[in-house]
Structures are given as structure tokens and as C-alpha cells.
N, CA, C and O atoms as a GROMACS GRO file, in nm:
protein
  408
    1UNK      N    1   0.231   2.210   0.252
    1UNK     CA    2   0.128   2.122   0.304
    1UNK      C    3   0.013   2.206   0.358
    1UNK      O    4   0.030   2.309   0.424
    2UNK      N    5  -0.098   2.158   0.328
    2UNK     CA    6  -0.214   2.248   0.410
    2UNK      C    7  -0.206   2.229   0.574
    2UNK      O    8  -0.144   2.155   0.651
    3UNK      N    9  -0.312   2.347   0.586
    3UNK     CA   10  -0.305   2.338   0.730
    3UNK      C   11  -0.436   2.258   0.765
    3UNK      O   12  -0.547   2.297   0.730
    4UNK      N   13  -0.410   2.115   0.855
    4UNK     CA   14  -0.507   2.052   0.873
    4UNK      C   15  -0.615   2.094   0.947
    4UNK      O   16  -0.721   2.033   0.939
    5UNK      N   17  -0.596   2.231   1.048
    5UNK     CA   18  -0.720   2.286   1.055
    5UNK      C   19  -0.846   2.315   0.933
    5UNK      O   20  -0.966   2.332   0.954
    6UNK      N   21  -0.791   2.316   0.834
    6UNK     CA   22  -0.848   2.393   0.757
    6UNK      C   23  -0.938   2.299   0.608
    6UNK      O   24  -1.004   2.338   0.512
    7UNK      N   25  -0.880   2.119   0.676
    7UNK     CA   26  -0.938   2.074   0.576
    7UNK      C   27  -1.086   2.089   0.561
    7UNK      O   28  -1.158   2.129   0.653
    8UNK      N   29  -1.133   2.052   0.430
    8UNK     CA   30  -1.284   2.072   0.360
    8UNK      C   31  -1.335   1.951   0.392
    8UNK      O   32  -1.248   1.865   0.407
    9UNK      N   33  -1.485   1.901   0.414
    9UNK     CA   34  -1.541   1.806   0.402
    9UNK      C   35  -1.494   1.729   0.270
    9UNK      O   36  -1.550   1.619   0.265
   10UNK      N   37  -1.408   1.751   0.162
   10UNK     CA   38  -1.398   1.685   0.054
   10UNK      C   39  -1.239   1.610   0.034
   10UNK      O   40  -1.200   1.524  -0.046
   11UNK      N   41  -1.142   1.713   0.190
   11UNK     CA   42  -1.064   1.676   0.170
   11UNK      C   43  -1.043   1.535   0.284
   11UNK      O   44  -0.972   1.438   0.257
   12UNK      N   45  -1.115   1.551   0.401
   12UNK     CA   46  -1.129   1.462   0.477
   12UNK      C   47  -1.188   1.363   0.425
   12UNK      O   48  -1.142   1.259   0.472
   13UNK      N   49  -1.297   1.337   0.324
   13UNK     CA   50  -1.355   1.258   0.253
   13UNK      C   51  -1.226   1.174   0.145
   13UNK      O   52  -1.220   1.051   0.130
   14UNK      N   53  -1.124   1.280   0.073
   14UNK     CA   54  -1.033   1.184   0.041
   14UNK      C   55  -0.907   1.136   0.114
   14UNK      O   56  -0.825   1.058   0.065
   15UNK      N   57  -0.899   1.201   0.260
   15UNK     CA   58  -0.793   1.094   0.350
   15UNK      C   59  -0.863   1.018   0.388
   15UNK      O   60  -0.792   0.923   0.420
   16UNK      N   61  -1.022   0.982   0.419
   16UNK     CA   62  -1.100   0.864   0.452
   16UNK      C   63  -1.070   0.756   0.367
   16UNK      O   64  -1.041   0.644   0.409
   17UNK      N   65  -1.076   0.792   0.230
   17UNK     CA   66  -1.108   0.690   0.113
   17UNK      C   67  -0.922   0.632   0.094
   17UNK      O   68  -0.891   0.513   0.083
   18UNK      N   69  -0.823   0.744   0.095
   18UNK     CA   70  -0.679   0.704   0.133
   18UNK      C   71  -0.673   0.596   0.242
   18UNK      O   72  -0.589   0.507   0.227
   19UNK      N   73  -0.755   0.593   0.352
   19UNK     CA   74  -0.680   0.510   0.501
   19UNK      C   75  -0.782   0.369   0.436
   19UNK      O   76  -0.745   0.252   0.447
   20UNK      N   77  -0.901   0.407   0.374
   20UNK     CA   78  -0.978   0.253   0.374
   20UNK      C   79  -0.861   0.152   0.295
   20UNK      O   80  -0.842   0.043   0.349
   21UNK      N   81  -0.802   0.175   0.200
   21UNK     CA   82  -0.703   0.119   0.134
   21UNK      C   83  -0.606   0.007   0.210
   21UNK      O   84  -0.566  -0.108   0.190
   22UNK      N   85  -0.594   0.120   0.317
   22UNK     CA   86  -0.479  -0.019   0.440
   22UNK      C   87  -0.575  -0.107   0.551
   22UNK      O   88  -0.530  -0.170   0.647
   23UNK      N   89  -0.738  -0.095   0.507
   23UNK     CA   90  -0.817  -0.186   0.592
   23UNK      C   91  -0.813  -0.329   0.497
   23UNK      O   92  -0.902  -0.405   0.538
   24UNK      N   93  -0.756  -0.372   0.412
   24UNK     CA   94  -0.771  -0.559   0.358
   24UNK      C   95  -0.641  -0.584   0.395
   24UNK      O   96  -0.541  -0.515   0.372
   25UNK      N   97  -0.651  -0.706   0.463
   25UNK     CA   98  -0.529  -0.782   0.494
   25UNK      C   99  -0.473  -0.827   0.388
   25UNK      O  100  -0.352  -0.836   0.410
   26UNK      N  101  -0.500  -0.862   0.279
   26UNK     CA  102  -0.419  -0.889   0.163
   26UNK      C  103  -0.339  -0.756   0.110
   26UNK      O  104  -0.216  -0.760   0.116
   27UNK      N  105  -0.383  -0.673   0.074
   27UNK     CA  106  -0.295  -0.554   0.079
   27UNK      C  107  -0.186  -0.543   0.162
   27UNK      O  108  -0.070  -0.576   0.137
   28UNK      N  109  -0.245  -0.478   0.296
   28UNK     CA  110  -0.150  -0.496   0.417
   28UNK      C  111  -0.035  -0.578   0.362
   28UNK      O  112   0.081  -0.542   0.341
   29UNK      N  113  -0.094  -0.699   0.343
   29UNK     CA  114   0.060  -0.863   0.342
   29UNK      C  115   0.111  -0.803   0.184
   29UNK      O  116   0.230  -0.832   0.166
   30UNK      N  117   0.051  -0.729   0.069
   30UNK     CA  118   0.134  -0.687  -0.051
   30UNK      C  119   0.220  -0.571   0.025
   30UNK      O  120   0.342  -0.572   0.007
   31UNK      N  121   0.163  -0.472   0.110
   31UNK     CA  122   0.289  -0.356   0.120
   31UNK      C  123   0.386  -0.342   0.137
   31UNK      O  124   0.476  -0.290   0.072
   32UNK      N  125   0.378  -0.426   0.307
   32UNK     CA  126   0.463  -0.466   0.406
   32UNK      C  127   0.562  -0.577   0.339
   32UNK      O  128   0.674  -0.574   0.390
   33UNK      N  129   0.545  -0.680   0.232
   33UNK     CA  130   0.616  -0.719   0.150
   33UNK      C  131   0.700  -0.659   0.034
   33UNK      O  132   0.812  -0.704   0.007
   34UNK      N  133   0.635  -0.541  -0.042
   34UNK     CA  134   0.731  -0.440  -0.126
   34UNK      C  135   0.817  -0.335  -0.007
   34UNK      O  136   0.896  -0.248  -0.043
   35UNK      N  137   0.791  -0.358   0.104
   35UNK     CA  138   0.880  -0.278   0.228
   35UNK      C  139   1.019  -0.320   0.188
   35UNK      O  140   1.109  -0.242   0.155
   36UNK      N  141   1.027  -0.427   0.192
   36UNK     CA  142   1.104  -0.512   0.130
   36UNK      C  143   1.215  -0.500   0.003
   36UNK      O  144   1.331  -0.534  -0.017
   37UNK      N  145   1.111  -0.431  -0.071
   37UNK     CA  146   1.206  -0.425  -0.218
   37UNK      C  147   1.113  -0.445  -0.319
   37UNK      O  148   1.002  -0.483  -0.282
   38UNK      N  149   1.136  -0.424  -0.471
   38UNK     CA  150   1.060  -0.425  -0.567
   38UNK      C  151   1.038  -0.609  -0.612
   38UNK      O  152   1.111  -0.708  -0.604
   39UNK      N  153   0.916  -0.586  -0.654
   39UNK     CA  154   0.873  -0.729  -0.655
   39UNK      C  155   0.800  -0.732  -0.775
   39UNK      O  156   0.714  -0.645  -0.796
   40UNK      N  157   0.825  -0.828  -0.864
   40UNK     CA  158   0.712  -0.886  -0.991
   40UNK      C  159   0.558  -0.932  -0.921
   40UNK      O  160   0.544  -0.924  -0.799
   41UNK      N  161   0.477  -0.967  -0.988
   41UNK     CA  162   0.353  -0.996  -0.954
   41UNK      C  163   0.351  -1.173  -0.895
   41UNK      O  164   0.276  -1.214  -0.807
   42UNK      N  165   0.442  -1.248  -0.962
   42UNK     CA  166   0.464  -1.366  -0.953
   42UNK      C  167   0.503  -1.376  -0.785
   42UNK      O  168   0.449  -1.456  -0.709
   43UNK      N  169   0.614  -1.271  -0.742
   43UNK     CA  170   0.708  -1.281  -0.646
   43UNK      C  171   0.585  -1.203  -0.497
   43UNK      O  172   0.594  -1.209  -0.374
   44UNK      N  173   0.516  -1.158  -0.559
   44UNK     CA  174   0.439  -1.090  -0.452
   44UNK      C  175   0.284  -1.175  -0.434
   44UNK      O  176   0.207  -1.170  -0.338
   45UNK      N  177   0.275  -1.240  -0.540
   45UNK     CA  178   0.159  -1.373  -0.522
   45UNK      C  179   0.220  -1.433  -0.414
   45UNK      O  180   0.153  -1.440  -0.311
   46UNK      N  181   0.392  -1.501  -0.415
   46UNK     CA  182   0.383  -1.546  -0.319
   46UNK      C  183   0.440  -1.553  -0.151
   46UNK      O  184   0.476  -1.635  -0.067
   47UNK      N  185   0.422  -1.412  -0.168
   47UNK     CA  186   0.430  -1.344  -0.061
   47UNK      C  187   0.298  -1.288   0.030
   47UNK      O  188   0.291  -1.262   0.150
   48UNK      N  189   0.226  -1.283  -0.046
   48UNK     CA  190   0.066  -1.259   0.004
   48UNK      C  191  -0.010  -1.349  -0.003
   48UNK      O  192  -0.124  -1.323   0.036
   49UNK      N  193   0.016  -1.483  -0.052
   49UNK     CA  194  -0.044  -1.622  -0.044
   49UNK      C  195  -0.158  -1.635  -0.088
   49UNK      O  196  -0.244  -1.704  -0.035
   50UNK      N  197  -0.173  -1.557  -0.210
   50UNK     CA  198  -0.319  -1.556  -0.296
   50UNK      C  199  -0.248  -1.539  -0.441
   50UNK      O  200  -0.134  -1.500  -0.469
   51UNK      N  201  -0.362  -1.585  -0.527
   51UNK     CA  202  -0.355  -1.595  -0.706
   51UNK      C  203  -0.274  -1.458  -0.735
   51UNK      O  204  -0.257  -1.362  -0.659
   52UNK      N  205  -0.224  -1.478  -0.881
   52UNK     CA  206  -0.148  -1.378  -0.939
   52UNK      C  207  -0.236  -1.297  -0.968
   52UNK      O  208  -0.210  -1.177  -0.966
   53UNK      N  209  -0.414  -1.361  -1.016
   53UNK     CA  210  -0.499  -1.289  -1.065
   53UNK      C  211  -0.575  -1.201  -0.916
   53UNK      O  212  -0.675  -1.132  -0.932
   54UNK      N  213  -0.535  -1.210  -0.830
   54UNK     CA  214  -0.593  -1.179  -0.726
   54UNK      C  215  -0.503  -1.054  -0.666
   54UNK      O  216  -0.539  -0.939  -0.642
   55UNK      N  217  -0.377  -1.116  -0.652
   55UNK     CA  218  -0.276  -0.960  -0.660
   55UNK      C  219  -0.259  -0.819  -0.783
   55UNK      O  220  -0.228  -0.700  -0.769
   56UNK      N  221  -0.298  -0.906  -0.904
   56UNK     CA  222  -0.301  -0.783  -0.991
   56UNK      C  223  -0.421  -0.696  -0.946
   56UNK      O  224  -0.404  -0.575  -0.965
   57UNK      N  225  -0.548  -0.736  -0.884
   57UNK     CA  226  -0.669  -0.696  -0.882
   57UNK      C  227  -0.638  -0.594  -0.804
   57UNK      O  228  -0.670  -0.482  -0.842
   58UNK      N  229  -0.546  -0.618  -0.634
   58UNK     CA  230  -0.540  -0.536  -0.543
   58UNK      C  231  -0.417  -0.469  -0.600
   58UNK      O  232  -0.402  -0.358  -0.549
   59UNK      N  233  -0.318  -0.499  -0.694
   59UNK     CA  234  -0.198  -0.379  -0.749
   59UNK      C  235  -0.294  -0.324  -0.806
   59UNK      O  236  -0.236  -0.219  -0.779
   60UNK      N  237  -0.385  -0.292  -0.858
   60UNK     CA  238  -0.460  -0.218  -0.961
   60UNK      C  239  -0.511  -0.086  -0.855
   60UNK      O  240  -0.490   0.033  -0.878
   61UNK      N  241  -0.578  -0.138  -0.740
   61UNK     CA  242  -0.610  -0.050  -0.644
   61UNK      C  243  -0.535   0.008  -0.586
   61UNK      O  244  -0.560   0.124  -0.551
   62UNK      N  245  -0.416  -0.055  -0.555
   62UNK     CA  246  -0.295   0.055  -0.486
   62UNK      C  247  -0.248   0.134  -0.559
   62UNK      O  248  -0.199   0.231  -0.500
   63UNK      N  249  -0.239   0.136  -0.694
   63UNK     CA  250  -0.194   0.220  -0.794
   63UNK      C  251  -0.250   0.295  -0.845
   63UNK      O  252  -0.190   0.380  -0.911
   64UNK      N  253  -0.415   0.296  -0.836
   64UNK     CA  254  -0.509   0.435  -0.815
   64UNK      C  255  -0.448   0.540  -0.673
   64UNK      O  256  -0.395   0.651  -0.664
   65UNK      N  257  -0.487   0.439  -0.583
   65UNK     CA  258  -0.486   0.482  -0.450
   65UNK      C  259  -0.288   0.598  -0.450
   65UNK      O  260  -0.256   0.698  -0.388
   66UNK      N  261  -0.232   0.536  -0.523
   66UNK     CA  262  -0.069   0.606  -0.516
   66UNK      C  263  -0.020   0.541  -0.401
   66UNK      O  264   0.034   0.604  -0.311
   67UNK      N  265  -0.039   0.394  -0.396
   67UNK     CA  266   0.077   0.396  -0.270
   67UNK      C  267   0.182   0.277  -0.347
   67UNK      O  268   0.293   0.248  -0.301
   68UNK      N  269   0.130   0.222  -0.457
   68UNK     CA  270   0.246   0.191  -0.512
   68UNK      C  271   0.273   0.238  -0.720
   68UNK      O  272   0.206   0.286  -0.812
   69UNK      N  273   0.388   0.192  -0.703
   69UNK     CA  274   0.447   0.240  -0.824
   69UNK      C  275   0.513   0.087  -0.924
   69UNK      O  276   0.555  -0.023  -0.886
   70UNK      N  277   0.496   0.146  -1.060
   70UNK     CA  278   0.574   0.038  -1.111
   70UNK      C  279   0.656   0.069  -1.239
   70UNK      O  280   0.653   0.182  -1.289
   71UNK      N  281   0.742  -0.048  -1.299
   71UNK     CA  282   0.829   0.014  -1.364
   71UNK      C  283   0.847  -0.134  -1.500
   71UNK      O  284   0.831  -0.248  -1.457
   72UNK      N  285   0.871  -0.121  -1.608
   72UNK     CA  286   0.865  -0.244  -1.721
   72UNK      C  287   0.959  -0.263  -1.772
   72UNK      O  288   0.992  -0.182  -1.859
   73UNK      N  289   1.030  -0.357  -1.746
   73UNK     CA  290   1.157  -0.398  -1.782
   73UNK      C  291   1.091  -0.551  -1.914
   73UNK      O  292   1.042  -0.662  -1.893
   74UNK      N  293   1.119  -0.493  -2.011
   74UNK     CA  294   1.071  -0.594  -2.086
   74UNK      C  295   0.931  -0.583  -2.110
   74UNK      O  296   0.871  -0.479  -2.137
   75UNK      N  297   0.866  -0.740  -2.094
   75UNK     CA  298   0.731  -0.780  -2.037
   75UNK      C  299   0.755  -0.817  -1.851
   75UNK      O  300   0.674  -0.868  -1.773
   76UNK      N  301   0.857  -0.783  -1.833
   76UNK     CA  302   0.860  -0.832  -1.686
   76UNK      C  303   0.801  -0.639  -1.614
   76UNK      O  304   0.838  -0.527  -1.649
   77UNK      N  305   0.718  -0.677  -1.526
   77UNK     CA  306   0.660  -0.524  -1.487
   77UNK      C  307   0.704  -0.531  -1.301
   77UNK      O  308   0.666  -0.624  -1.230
   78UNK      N  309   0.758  -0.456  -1.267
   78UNK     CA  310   0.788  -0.515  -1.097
   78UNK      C  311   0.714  -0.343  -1.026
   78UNK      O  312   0.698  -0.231  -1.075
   79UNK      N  313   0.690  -0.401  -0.901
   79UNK     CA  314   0.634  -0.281  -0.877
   79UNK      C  315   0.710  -0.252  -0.740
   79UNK      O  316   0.792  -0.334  -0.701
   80UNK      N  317   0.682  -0.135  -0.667
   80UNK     CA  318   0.737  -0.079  -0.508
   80UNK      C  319   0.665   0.029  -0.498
   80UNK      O  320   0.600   0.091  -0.582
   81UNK      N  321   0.692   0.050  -0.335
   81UNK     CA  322   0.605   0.088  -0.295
   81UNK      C  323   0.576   0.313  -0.340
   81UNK      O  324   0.667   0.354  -0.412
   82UNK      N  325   0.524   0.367  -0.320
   82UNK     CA  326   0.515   0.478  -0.391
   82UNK      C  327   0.653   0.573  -0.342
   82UNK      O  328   0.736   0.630  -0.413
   83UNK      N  329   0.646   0.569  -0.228
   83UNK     CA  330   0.728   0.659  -0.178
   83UNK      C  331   0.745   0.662  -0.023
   83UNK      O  332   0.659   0.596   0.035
   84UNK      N  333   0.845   0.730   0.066
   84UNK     CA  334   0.904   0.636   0.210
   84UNK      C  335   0.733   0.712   0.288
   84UNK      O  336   0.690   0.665   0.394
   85UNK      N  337   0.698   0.767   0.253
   85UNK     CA  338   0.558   0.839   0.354
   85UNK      C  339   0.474   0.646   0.399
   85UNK      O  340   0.454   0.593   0.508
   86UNK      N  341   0.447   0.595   0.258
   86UNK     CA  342   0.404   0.466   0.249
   86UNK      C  343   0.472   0.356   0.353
   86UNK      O  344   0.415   0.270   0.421
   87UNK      N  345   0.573   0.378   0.346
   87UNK     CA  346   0.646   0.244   0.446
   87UNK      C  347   0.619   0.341   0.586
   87UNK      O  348   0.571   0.280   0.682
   88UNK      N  349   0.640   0.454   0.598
   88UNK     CA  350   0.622   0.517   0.723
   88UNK      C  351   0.482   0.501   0.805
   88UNK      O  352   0.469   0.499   0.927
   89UNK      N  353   0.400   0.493   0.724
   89UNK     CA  354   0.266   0.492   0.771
   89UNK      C  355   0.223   0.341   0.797
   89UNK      O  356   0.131   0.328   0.878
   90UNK      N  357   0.281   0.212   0.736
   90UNK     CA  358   0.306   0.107   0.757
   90UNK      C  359   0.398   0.079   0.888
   90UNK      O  360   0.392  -0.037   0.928
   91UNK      N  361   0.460   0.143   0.941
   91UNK     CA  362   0.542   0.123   1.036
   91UNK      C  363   0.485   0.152   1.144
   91UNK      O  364   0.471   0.073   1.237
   92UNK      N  365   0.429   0.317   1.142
   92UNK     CA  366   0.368   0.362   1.231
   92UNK      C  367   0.218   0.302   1.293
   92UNK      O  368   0.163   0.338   1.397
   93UNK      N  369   0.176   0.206   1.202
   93UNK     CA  370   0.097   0.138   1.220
   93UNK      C  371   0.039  -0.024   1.293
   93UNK      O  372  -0.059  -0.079   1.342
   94UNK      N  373   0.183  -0.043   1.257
   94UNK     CA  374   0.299  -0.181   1.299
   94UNK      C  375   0.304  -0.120   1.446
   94UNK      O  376   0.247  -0.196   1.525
   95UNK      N  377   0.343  -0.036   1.491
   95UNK     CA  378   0.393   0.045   1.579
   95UNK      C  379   0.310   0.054   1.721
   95UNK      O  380   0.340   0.025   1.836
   96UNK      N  381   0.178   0.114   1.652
   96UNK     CA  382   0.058   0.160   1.734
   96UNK      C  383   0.031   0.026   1.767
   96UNK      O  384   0.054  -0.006   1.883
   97UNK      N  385  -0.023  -0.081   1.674
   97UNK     CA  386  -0.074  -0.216   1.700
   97UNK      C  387   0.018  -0.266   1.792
   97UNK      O  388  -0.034  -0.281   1.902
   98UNK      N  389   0.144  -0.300   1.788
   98UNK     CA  390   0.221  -0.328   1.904
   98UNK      C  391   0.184  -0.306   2.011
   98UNK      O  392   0.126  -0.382   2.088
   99UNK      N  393   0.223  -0.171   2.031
   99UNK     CA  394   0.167  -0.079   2.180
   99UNK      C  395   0.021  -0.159   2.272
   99UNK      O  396  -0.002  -0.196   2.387
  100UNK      N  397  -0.034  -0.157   2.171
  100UNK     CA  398  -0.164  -0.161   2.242
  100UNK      C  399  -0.196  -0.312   2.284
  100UNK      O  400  -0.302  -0.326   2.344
  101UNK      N  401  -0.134  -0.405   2.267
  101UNK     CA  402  -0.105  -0.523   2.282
  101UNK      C  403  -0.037  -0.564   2.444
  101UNK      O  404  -0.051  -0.662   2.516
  102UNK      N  405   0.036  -0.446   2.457
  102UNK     CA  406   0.114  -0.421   2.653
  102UNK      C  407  -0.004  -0.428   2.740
  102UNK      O  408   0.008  -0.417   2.862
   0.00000   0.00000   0.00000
């Protein structure tokens, strides 16, 4: 791992563009739902309480972004989340927001 003293203006520029990712609440409600377990697009529409065409839009972005992954069984495609750093940073986030609520 680098040493975070040492990041570049280019690398802080891509943990900026990494954290904007967990600023839409629809996301947020897709992650914290594949926290969960692997989910089809159908099953995570209705878990995030928006269109199928509206969740593929934001799976499309998380799957640039790498925080989720998917896998094709058939035509059935289910996705989860990239890896435990992802639920960790979801937690830790869950976490902080709590706190500050005392």
C-alpha cells in the first residue's frame, strides 16, 4: 500500500472521485442491500425502490467505480459487492453517522 503521506494531486483526485460514488442515496440503499448477499437486478430494484432501468444505470457506475462485481448464470446476471474493504467502509460509515447523532 502506498504511503499516504506521499499521495500525488492525481491520486487524491482519484480517492475524491472513489468517495463521490457513496454520496447518492440510491446507491447507498443498492450497497448496503448487496451487504446482504448477491442480488439480480430485479431483486435489488426492489430493494432500492426505484426502476430496474434505474438500478442498472447506478450498477453500471459501481462497476466502473469497483465496488461491485458480477457474475452470469445463464441470462440471469446477479451482482455483490466487490470485496469486504466495500462493506467495511459502509459500516464504518453507518458507524460515524450514528455517533454523531449522541
Amino acid at each position: 500500500m502506498k504511503d499516504t503521506e506521499n499521495f500525488n494531486s492525481e491520486d487524491l483526485a482519484s480517492i475524491a472521485t472513489f468517495f463521490k460514488v457513496f454520496g447518492d442515496p440510491t446507491r447507498l440503499k443498492i450497497l448496503y442491500g448487496l451487504e446482504k448477499g448477491e442480488m439480480n437486478v430485479q431483486a435489488i430494484s426492489s430493494v432500492a425502490g426505484v426502476s430496474q432501468s434505474a438500478v442498472s444505470q447506478h450498477l453500471k457506475y459501481l462497476r466502473i467505480a469497483r465496488l461491485v462485481s458480477f457474475r452470469k448464470d445463464g441470462k440471469n446476471v446477479y451482482y455483490s459487492l466487490n470485496d469486504e474493504h466495500i462493506s467495511r467502509i459502509l459500516s464504518l460509515g453507518a458507524e460515524h453517522y450514528l455517533e454523531t447523532l449522541v
